[in-house]
VEXDO-104561 format. One record per atom (N, C-alpha, C): residue number from 1; residue in one letter; atom name; x, y, z. Coordinates in nm, 4 decimals, decimal comma. Example, Ala and Ser with C-alpha at 12.3 -4.5 7.8 and 13.67 -1.06 7.14 Angstrom:
% VEXDO-104561
- i|aa|at|u|v|w
- 1|A|N|1,3190|-0,5690|0,7800
- 1|A|CA|1,2300|-0,4500|0,7800
- 1|A|C|1,3200|-0,3300|0,7800
- 2|S|N|1,2850|-0,2250|0,7080
- 2|S|CA|1,3670|-0,1060|0,7140
- 2|S|C|1,2900|0,0030|0,7870
This chain:
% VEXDO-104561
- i|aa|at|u|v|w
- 1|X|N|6,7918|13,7422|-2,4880
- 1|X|CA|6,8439|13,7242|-2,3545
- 1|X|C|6,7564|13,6286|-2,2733
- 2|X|N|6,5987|13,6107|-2,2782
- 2|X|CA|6,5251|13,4992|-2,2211
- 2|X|C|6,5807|13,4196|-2,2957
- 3|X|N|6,5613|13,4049|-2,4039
- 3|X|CA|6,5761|13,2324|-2,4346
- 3|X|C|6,7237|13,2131|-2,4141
- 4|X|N|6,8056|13,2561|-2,3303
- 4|X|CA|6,9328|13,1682|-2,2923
- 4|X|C|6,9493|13,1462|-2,1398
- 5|X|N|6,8594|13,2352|-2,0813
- 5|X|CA|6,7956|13,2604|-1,9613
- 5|X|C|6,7265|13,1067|-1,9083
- 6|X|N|6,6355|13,1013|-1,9980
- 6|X|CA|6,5605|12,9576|-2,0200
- 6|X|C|6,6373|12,8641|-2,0507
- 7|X|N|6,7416|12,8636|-2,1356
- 7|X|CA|6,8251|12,7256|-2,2003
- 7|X|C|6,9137|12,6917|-2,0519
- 8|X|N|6,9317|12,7851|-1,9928
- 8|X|CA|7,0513|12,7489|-1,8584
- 8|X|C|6,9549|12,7031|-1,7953
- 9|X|N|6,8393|12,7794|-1,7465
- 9|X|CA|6,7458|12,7052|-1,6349
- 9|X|C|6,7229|12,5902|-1,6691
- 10|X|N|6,6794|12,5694|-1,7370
- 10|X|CA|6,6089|12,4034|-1,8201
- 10|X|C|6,7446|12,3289|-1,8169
- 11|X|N|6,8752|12,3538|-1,8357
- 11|X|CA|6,9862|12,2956|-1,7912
- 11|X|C|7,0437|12,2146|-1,6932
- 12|X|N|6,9948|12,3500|-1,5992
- 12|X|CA|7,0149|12,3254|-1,4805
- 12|X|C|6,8934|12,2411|-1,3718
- 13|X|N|6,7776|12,2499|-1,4550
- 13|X|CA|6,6670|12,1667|-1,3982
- 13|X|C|6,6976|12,0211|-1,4383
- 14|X|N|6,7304|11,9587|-1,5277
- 14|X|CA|6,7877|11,8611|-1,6214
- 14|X|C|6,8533|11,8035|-1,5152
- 15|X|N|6,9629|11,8363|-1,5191
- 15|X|CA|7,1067|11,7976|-1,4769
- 15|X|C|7,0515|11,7337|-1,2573
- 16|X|N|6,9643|11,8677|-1,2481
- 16|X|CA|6,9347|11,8225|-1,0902
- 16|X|C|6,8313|11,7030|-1,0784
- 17|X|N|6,7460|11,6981|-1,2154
- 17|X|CA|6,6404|11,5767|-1,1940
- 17|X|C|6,7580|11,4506|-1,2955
- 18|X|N|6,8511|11,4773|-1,3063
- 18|X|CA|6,9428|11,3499|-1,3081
- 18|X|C|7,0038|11,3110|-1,2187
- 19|X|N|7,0502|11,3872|-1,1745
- 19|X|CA|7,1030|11,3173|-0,9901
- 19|X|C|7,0346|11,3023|-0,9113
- 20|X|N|6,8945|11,3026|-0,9229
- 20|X|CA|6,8228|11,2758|-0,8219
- 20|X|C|6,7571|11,1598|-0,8942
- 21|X|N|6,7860|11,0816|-1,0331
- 21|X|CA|6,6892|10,9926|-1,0663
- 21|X|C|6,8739|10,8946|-1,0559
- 22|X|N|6,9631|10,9298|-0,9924
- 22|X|CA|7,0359|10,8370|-1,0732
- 22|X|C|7,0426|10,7158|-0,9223
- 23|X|N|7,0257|10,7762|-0,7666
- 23|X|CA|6,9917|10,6924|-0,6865
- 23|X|C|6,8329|10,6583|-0,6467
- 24|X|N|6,7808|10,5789|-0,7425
- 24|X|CA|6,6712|10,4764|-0,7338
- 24|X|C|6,6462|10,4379|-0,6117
- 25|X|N|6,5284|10,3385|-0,5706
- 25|X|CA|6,4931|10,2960|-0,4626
- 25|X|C|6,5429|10,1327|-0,5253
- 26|X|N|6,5116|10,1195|-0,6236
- 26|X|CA|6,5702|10,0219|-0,6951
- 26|X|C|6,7124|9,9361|-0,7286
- 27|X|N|6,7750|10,0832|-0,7358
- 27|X|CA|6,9277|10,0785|-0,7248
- 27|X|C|6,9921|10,0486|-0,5636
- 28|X|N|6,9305|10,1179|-0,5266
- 28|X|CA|6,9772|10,1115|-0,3639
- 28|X|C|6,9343|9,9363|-0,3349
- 29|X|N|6,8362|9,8769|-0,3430
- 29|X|CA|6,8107|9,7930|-0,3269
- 29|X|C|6,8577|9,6707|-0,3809
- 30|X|N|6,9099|9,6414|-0,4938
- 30|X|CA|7,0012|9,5709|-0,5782
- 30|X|C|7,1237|9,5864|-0,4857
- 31|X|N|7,1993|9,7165|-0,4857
- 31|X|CA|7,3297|9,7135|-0,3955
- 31|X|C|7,2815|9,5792|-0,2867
- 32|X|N|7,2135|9,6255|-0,1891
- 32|X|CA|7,1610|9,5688|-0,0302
- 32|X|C|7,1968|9,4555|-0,1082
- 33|X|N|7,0913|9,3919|-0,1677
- 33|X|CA|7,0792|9,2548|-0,2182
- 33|X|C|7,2027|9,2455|-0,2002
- 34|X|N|7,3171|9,2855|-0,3165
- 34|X|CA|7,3947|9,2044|-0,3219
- 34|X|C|7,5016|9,2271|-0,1897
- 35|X|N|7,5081|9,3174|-0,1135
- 35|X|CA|7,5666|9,3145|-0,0053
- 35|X|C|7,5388|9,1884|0,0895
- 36|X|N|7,4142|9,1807|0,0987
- 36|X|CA|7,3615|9,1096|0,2362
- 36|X|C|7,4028|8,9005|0,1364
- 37|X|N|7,4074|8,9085|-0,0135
- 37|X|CA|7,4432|8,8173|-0,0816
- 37|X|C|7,5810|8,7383|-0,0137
- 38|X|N|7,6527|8,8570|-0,0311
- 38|X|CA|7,7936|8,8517|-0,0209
- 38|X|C|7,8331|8,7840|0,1522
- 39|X|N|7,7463|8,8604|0,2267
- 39|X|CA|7,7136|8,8121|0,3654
- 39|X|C|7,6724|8,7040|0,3795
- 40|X|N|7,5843|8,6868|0,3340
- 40|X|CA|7,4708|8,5550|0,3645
- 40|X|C|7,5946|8,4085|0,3218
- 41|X|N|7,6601|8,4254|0,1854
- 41|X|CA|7,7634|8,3647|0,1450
- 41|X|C|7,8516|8,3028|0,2514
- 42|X|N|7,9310|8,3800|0,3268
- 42|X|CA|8,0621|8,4295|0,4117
- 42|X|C|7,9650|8,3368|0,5005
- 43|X|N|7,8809|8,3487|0,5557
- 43|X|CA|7,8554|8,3019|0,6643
- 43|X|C|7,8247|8,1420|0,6455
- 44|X|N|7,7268|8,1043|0,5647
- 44|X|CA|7,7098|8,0406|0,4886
- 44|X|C|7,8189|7,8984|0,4701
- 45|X|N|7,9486|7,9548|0,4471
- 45|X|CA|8,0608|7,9027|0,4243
- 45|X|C|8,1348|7,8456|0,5534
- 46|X|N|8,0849|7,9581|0,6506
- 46|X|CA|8,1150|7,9255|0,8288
- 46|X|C|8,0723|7,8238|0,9015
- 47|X|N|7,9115|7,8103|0,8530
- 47|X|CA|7,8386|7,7214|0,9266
- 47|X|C|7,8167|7,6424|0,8509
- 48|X|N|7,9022|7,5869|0,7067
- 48|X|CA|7,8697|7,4550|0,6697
- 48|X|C|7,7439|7,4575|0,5966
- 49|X|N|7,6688|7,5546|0,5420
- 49|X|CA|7,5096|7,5053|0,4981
- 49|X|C|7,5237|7,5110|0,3370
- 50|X|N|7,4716|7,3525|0,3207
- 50|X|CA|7,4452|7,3112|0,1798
- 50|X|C|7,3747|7,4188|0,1296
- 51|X|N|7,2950|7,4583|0,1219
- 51|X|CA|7,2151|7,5603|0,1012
- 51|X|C|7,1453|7,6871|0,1444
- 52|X|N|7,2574|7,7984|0,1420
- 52|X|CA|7,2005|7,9122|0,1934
- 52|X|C|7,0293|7,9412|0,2110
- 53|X|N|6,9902|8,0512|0,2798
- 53|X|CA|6,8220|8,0645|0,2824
- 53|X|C|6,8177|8,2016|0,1929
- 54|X|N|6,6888|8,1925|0,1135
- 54|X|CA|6,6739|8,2828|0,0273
- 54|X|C|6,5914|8,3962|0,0761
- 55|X|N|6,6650|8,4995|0,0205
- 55|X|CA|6,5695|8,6118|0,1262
- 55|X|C|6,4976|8,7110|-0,0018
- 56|X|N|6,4129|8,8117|0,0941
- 56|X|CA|6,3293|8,9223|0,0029
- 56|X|C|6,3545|9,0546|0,0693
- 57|X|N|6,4169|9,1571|-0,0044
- 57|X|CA|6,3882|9,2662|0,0667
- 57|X|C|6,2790|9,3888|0,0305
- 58|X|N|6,2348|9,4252|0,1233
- 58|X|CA|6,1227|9,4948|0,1236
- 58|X|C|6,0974|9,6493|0,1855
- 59|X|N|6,0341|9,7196|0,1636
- 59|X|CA|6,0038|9,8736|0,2410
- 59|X|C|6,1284|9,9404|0,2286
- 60|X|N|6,2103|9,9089|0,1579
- 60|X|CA|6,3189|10,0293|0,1592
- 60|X|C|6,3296|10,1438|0,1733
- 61|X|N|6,3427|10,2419|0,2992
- 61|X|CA|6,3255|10,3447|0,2886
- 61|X|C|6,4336|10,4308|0,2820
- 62|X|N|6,5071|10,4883|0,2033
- 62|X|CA|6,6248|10,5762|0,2212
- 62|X|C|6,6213|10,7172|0,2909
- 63|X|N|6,7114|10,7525|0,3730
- 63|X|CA|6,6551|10,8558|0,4880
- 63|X|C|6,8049|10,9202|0,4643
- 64|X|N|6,8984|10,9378|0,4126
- 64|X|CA|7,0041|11,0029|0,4029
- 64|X|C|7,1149|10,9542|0,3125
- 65|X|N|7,1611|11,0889|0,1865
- 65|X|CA|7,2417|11,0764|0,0610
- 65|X|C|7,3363|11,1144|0,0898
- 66|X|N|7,4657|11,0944|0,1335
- 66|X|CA|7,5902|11,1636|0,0643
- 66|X|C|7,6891|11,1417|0,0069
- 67|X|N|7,6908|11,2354|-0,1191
- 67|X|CA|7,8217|11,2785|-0,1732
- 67|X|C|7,9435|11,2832|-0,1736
- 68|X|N|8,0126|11,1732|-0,1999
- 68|X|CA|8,1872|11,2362|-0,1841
- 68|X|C|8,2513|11,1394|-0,3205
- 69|X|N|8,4111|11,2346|-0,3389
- 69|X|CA|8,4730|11,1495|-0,4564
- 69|X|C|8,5470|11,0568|-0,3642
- 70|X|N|8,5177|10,9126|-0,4401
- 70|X|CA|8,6427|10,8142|-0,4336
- 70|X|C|8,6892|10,7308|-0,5439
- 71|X|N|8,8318|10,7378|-0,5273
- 71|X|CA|8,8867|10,7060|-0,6388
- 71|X|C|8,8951|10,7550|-0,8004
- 72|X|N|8,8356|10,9146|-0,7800
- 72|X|CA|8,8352|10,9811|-0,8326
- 72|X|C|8,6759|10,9734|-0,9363
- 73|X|N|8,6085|10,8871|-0,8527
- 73|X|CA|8,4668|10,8992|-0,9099
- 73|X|C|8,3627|10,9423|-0,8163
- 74|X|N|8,2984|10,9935|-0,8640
- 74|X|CA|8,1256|10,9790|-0,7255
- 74|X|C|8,1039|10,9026|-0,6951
- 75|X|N|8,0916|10,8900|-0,5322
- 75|X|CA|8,0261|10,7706|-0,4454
- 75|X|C|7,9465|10,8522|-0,3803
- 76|X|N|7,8363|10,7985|-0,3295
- 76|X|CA|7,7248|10,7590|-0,2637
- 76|X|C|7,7222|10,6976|-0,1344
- 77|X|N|7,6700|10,7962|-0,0436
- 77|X|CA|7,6811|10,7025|0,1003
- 77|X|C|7,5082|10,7393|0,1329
- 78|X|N|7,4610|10,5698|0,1276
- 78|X|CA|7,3329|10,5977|0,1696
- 78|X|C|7,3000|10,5497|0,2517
- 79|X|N|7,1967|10,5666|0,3598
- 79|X|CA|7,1454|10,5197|0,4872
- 79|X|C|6,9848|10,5113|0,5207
- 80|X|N|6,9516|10,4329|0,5247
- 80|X|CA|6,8283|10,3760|0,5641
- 80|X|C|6,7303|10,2830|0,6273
- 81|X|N|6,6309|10,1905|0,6115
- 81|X|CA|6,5948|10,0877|0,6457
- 81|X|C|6,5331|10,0292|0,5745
- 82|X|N|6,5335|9,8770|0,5611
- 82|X|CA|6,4338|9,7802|0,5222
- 82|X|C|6,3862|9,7140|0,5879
- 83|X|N|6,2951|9,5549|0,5673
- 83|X|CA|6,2801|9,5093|0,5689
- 83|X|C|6,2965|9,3838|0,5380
- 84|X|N|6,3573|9,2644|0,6284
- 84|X|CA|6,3740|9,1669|0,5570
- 84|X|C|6,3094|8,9940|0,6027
- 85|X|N|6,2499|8,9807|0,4689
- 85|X|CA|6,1672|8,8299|0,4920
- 85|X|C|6,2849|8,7312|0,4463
- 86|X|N|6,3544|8,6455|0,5048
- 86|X|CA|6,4130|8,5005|0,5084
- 86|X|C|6,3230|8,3789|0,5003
- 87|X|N|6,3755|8,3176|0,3917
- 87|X|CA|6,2670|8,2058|0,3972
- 87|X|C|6,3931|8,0695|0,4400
- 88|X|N|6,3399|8,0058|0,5501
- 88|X|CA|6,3896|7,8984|0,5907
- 88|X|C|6,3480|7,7967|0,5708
- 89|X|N|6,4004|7,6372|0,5779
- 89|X|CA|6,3566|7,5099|0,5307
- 89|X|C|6,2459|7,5204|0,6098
- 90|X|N|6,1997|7,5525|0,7015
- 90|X|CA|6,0906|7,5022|0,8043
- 90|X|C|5,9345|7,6409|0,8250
- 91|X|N|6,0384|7,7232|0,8176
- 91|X|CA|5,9616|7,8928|0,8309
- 91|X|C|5,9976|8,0112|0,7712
- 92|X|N|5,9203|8,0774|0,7794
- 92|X|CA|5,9694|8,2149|0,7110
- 92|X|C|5,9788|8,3430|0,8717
- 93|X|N|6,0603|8,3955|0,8402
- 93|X|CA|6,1226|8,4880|0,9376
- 93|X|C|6,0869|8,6353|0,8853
- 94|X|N|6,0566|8,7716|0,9127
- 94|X|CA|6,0459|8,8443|0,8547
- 94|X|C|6,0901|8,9664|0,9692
- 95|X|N|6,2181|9,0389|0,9148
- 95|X|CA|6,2505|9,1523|1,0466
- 95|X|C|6,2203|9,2672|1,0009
- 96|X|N|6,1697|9,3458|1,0596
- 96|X|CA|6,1410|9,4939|1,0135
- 96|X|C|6,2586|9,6057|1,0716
- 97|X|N|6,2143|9,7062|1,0087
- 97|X|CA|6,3344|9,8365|0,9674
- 97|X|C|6,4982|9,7944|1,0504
- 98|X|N|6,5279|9,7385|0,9436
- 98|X|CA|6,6511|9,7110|0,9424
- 98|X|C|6,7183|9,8027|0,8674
- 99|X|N|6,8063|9,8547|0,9688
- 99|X|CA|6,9391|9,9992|0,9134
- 99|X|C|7,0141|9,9502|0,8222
- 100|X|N|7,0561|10,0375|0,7672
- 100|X|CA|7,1562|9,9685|0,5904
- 100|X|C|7,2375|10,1023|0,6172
- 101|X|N|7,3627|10,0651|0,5556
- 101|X|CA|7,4835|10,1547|0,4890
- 101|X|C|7,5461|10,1134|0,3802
- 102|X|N|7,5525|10,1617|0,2789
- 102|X|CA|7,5620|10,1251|0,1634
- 102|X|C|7,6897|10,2522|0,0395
- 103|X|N|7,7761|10,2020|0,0092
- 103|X|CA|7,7734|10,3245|-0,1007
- 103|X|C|7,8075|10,2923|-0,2315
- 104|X|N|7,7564|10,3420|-0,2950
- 104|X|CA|7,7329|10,3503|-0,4594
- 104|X|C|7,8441|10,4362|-0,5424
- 105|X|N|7,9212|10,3036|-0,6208
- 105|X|CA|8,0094|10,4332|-0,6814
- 105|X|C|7,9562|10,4603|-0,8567
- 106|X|N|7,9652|10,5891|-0,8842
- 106|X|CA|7,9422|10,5529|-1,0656
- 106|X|C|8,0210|10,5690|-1,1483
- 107|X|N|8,0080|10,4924|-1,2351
- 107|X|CA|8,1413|10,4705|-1,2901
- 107|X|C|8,1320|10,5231|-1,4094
- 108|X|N|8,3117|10,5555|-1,4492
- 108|X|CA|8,3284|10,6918|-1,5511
- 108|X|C|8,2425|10,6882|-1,6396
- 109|X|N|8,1873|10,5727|-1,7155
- 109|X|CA|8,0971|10,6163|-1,8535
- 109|X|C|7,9286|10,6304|-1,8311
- 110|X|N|7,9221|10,6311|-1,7100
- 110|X|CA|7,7853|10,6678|-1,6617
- 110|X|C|7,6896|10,5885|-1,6711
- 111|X|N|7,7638|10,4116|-1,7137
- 111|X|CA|7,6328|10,3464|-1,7199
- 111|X|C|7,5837|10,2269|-1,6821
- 112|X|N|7,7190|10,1895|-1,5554
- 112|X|CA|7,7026|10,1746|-1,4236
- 112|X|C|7,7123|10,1600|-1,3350
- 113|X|N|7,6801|10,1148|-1,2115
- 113|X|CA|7,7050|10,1331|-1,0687
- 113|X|C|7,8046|10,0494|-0,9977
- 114|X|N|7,8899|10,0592|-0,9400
- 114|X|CA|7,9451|9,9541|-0,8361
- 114|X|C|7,8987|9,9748|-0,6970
- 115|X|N|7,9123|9,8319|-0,6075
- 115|X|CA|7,8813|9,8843|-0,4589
- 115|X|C|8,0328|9,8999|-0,3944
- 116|X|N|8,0358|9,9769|-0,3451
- 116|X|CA|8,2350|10,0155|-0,2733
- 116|X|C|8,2189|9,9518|-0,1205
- 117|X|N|8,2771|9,8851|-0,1293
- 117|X|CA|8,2925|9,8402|0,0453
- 117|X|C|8,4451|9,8449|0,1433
- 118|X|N|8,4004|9,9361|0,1868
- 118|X|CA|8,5358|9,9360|0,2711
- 118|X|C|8,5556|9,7986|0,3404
- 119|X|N|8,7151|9,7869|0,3241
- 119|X|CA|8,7776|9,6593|0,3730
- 119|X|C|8,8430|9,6492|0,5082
- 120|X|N|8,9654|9,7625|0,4657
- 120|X|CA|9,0188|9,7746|0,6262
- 120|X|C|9,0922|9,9031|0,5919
- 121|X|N|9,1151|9,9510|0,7041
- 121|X|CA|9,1584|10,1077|0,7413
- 121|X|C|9,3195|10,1071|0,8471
- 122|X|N|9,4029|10,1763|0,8109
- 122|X|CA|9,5019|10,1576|0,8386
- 122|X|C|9,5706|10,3054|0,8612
- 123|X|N|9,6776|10,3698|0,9497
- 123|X|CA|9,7282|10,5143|0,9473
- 123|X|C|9,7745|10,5645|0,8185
- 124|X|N|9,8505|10,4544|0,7624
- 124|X|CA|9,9564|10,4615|0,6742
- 124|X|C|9,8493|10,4254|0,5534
- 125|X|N|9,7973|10,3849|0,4886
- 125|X|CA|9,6852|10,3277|0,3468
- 125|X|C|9,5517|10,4046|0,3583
- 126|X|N|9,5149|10,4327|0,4684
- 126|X|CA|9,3590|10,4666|0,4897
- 126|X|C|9,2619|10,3811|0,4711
- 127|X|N|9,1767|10,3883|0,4157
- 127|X|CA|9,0604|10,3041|0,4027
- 127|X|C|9,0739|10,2461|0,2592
- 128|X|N|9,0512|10,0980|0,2707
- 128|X|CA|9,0997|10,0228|0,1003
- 128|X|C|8,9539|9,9811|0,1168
- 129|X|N|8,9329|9,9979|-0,0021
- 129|X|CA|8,7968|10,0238|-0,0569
- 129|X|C|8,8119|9,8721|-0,1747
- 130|X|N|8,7061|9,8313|-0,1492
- 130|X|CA|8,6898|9,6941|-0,3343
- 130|X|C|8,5206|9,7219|-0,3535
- 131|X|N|8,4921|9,7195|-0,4794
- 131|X|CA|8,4178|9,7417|-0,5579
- 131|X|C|8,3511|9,6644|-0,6511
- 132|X|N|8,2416|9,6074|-0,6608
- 132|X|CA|8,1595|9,5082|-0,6868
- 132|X|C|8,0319|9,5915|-0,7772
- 133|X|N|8,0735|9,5148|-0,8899
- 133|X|CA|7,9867|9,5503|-1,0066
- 133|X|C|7,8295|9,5152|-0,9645
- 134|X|N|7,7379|9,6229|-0,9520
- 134|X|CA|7,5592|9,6157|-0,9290
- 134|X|C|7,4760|9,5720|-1,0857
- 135|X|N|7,4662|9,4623|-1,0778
- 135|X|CA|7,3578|9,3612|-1,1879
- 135|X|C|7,2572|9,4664|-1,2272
């Protein structure tokens, strides 16, 4: 009766230090990247610049996880701050704790991540969500 006692605990210890290793500081940070990518792009495209400015992000601190299904997978809504250094033709810029919202979906075979970004929200559709494969 212990050793099945033990096989569930150790199970169940398992399973909780997998969801807690599966949002990284790393992972979270790749998303940003490519969020603020996708941004930097868009804008980029607005103002005409031959060459976007290349940035670094830094101090990531994640301060709140949650949980919900979409699209019938786990997503991730995370919230936090970084840091971000821009390097410009002339200077470098560097802003501190900058707020992030981000969510992480995982996908069915567990091995890997998309970032989900809501698009637009409507009475009738709700919130249309697109999803961008994390490098």
């Amino acid at each position: 009766m212990r050793l099945i006692l033990i096989a569930i605990l150790l199970g169940l210890l398992t399973a909780c230090g997998t969801a807690r290793m599966e949002l990284s500081s790393k992972l979270v940070q790749r998303a940003l990247a490519l969020q603020l990518s996708q941004t930097q792009q868009h804008l980029s495209q607005q103002l005409q610049l031959s060459v976007p400015p290349r940035f670094e992000i830094n101090q990531l601190a994640i301060a709140q996880q949650q949980r919900f299904v979409l699209q019938d997978l786990p997503t991730y809504r995370v919230r936090g701050t970084y840091d971000l250094t821009i390097q410009l033709p002339t200077r470098q810029v560097t802003q501190q704790h900058n707020p992030f919202e981000v969510y992480l979906q995982r996908q069915k075979e567990g091995k890997t991540w998309r970032l989900a970004v809501p698009q637009s929200t409507s009475k009738e559709t709700g919130t249309v969500w697109r999803t961008y494969l994390i490098d």
